[in-house]
C-alpha positions, 0 to 999 in steps of 0.5 A, spaced: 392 447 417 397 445 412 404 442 414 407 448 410 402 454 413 405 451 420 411 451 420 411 458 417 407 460 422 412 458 427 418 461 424 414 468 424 412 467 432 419 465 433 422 471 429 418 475 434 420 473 440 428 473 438 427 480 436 424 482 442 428 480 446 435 483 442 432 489 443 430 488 451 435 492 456 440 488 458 442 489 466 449 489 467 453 488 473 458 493 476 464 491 480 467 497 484 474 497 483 478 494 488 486 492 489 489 486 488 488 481 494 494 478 497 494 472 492 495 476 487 501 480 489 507 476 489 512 478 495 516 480 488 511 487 487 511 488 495 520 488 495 520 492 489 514 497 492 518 499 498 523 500 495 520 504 490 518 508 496 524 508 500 528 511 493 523 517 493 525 517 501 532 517 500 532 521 494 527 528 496 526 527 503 532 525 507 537 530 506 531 536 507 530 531 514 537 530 517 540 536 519 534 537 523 534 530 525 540 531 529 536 536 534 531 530 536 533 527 543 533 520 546 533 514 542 529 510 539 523 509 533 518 513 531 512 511 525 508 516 521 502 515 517 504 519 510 497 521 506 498 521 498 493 523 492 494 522 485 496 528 480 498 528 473 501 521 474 504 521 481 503 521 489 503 527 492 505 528 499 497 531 503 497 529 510 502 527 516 501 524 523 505 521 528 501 512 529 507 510 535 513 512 538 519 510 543 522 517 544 522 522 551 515 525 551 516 531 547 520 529 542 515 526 539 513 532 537 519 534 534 520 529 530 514 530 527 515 537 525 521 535 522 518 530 518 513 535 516 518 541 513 521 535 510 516 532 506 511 537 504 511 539 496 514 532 495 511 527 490 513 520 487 512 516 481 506 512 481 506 505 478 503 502 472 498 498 476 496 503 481 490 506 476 483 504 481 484 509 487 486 516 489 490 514 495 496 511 499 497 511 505 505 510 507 506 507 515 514 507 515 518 507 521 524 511 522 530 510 527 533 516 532 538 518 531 539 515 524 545 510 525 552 510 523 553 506 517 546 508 514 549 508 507 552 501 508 544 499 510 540 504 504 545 500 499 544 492 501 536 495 502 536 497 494 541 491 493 535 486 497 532 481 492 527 476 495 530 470 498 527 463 499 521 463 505 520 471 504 511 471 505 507 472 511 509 477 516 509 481 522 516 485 520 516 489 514 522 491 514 527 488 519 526 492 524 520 490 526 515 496 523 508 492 523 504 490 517 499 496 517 495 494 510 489 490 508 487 484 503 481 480 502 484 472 504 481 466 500 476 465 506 474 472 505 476 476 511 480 481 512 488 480 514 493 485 516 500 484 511 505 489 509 502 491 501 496 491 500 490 495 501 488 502 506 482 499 508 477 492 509 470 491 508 466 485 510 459 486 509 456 479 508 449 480 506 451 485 501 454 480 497 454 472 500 459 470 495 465 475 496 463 479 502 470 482 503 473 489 500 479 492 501 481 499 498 486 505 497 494 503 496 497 501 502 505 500 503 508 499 511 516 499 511 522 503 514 527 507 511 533 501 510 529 495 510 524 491 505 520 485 508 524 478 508 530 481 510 535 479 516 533 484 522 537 490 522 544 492 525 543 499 526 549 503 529 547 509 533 551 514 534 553 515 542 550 522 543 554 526 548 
């Protein structure tokens, strides 16, 4: 064969191959939408996330709520896990349930039927970022009775900014509310923190590289406080 009828030979064979493989389907791999992970929420996000939340409180919940927080006995701390879905652009309120208190046995109740009349049919603002889920779930811990320089606390609360060596927690508040969220660490397992996600999968054999998932929004806080700030001086009213 001459040089010239290869070398055609070969442009058309290669010609052909190219084509089939342009016109071969070509699998795509889909990754399920998950929150970010606690490398990439800064402790910035996480104060301005609280207090994105507490001004929702303060603003729609606390004035419905106080006049029947007075009724409830005994001092002490009770924490609620609130239950928002998404509708046209906010996080309305769903469901309500009690995750621990300190207060005299009954008054649990009470103060769960008074946060239940105050909440209900109440929304806040969602954020920019807060597109991938349909959930959030708030775990904030509210003092009884309130305290006494409660306007003095809410103010330094939205005044707080983050301070040097504000990260890693067991206080999400400064009052001692516990990190109730979930992230992905860089060892991929799943670790509590007090922003992040609702829940954490680990399923190693599913995917080897990243075996850790964590879904839902997910925020842990109290009424005057932000993670990083100095424990909380809360003056109680004396009960007679």
């Amino acid at each position: 064969m001459r040089p010239a009828y290869l070398c055609t030979a070969l442009a058309v064979v290669f010609g052909v191959l190219i084509f089939a493989y342009s016109q071969s389907p070509q699998r795509r791999v889909q990754t399920p939408q998950t929150v970010p992970t606690a490398q990439s929420i800064s402790i910035e996000r996480v104060v301005s996330t609280q207090q994105r939340i507490n001004r929702y409180f303060h603003d729609e919940v606390v004035s419905k709520l106080a006049k029947c927080w007075g009724t409830v006995r005994g001092k002490g701390m009770i924490a609620f896990e609130y239950t928002y879905t998404k509708a046209n652009g906010r996080w309305s309120f769903n469901r309500l349930k009690t995750k621990e208190s300190t207060l005299p046995k009954g008054q649990d109740m009470l103060a769960l039927k008074c946060m239940l009349n105050a909440v209900g049919g109440t929304s806040f603002q969602t954020d920019g970022s807060e597109a991938g889920e349909s959930t959030f779930v708030l775990n904030w811990t509210w003092p009884v009775p309130f305290p006494a320089n409660a306007p003095q606390l809410t103010n330094a609360m939205f005044a707080m900014r983050v301070s040097n060596g504000a990260g890693e927690t067991e206080d999400c508040d400064g009052s001692g509310t516990h990190p109730r969220c979930y992230t992905c660490t860089l060892g991929q397992s799943c670790k509590k923190v007090c922003v992040g996600g609702q829940q954490c999968t680990l399923n190693e054999t599913k995917d080897p590289k990243s075996p850790c998932t964590a879904q839902g929004y997910c925020a842990s806080g109290g009424p005057y406080g932000v993670i990083g700030s100095a424990p909380i001086n809360l003056l109680v009213p004396t009960r007679n």
